[in-house]
N, C-alpha and C positions, 0 to 999 in steps of 0.2 A: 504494500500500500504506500503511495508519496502522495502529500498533501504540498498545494505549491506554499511556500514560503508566506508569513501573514506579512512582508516589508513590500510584496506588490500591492495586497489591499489597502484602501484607504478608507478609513471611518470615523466616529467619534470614540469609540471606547474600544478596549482590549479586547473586550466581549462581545464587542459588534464584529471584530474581527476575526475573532475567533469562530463566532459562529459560519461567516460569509467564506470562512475557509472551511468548515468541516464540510457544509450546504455544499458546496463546490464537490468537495471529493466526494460524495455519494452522488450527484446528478451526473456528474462525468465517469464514474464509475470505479474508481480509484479504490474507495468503499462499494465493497458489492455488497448488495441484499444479501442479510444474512452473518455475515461476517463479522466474528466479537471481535469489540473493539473494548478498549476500557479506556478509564478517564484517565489513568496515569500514563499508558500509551498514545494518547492524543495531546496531552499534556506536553510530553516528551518530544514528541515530534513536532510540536509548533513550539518548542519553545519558554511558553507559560504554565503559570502553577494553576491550580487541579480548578481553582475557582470560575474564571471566564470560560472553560471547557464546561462546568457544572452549569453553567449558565445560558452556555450555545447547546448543551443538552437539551434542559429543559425547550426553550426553543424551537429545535429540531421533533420533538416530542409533538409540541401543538401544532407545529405545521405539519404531523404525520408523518414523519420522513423518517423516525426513530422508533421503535417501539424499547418499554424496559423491558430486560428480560432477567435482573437480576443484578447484588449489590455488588458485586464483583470489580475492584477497581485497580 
């Protein structure tokens, strides 16, 4: 899985960006349906601590693009 880098997004908050990048890697496919992913491996890979991932979760949640499947981090 590569998630492109959050220094080409541009927003207001960590969390905006964080979210516009995770949003990214599952419509391009990068994240496939299905595919566990955790908070601290997403974390890892962009860079930032666990909370703006917690937050581009949640998110990705309401707009249906996420589903939980458990607390696994």
């Amino acid at each position: 899985m590569t998630i492109d880098p959050l220094s080409k997004l541009r927003s207001d908050t960590l969390a905006d960006r964080t979210y516009k990048a995770i949003r990214n890697a599952i419509v391009t496919g990068a994240i496939r349906a299905g595919e566990k992913v955790t908070e601290c491996g997403l974390a890892a890979q962009l860079s930032v601590g666990p909370t703006p991932v917690r937050e581009a979760i949640r998110r990705l949640e309401q707009d249906g693009l996420r589903s939980a499947r458990g607390r696994a981090r």
